[in-house]
C-alpha positions in Angstrom: -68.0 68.6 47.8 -68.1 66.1 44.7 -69.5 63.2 47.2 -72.2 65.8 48.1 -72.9 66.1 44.2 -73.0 62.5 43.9 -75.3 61.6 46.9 -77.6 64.2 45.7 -77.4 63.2 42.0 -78.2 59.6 42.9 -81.3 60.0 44.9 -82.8 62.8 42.6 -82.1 59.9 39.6 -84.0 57.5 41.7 -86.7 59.5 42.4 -87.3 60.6 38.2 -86.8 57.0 37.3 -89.6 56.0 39.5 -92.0 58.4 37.9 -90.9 57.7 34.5 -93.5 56.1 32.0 -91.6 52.8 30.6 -93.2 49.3 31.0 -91.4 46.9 33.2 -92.3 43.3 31.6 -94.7 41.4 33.6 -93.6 38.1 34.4 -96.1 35.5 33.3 -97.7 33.1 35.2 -95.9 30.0 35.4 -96.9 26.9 37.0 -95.2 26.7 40.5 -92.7 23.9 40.9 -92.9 24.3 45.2 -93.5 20.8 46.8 -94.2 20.8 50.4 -91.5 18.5 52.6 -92.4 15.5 54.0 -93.4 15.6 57.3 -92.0 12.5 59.8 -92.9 11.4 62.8 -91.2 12.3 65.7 -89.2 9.6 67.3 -90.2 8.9 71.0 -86.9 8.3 73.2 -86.0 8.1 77.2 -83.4 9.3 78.6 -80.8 7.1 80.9 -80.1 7.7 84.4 -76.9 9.0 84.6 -74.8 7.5 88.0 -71.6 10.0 87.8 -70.9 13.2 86.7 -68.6 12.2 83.7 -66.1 15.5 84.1 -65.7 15.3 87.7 -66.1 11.7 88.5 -68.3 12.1 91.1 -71.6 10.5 92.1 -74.8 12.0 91.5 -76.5 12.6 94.8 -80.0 11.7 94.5 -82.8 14.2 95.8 -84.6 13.0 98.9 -88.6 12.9 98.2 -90.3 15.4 100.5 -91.9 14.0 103.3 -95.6 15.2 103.8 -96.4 15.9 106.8 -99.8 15.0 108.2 -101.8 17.2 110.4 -102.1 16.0 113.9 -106.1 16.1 114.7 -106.1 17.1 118.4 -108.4 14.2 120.1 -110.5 15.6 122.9 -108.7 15.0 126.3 -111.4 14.5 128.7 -109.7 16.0 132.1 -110.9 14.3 135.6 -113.5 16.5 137.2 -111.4 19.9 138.8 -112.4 22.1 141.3 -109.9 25.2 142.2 -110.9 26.1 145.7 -108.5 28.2 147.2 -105.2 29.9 147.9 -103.2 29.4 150.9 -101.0 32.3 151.3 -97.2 31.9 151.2 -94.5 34.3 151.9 -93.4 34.0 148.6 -94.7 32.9 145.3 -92.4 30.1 145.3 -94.3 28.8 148.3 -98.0 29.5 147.1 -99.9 26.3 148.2 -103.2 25.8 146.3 -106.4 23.8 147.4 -107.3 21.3 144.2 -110.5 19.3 144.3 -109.7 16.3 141.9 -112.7 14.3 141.4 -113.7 14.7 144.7 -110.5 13.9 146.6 -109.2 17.2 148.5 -105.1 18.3 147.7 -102.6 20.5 148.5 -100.1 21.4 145.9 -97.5 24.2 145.0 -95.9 25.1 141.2 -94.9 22.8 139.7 -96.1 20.0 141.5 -97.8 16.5 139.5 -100.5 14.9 140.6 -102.5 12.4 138.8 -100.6 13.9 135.2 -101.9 17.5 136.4 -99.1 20.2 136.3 -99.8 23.0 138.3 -98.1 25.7 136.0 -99.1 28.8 137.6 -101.3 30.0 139.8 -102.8 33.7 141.7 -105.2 34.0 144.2 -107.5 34.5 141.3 -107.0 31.5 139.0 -105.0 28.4 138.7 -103.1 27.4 135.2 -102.9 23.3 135.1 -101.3 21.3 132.3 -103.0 17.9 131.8 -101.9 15.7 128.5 -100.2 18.3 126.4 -103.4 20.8 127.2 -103.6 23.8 129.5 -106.2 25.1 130.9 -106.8 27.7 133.6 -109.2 27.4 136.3 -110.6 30.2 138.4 -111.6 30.2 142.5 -115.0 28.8 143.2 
C-alpha cells in the first residue's frame, strides 16, 4: 500500500509542476562551435584471387563458363521427287511391301528398308511415312 501512495504521489507532483507558473531560464543564443568532418576519398582497391581455401587447404575449383548454345537453323532438305503408288498386301505387317516412285525409277520396299537415304518408317494402305536426312514426311497413295 505505501508503494501505491508513492506511485500516485509522484505522477500527481508531475502533473502540478507542469502547470505551475515559474520561468525556466532561456538559454541564450550562443554561437555554435559544430564543424562538419572532413570528408575523404574513398580508396579504390582489387581484390586477389585466392588459389586455396586457407582453413581447409584445398584448391578452389574454378566455375566452368556456360556454354551458349546456338540454335540450329534447319536448312531446307530438298527430297528427290516421290511418288507413293501402292500397297502390295502382305500377311502381316511385317511383310507389307510398298510401290515407291523415286524420281522416276519404280521400287519395291518393306519397313524399314533404305534406299537412296529414304527410310521407310511406316506405312498403311493409306499413306506411307519416309525419313529422308533427319526429316519425315508422310506421303499418301496417288
Amino acid at each position: 500500500m505505501p508503494i501505491v501512495v508513492l506511485i500516485w504521489g509522484l505522477v500527481i507532483y508531475n502533473i502540478v509542476d507542469a502547470f505551475s507558473s515559474e520561468d525556466i531560464a532561456m538559454l541564450k543564443n550562443t554561437p555554435s562551435t559544430f564543424k562538419a568532418p572532413e570528408v575523404h576519398e574513398k580508396e579504390a582497391f582489387a581484390l586477389l584471387p585466392i588459389p586455396s581455401d586457407p582453413f581447409l587447404g584445398t584448391m578452389y575449383h574454378k566455375l566452368k563458363a556456360k556454354k551458349t548454345t546456338r540454335k540450329n537453323i534447319r536448312q531446307e532438305i530438298v527430297w528427290p521427287s516421290i511418288k507413293y503408288e501402292g500397297f502390295i498386301s502382305g500377311t502381316t505387317k511385317k511383310t507389307s511391301v510398298f510401290m515407291l516412285n523415286i524420281n522416276g525409277q519404280q521400287h519395291l520396299v518393306k519397313k524399314g528398308d533404305t534406299l537412296q537415304n529414304i527410310k521407310v518408317i511406316k506405312g498403311s494402305q493409306e499413306n506411307l511415312r519416309l525419313k529422308y536426312k533427319g526429316q519425315t514426311k508422310e506421303f499418301t497413295i496417288m
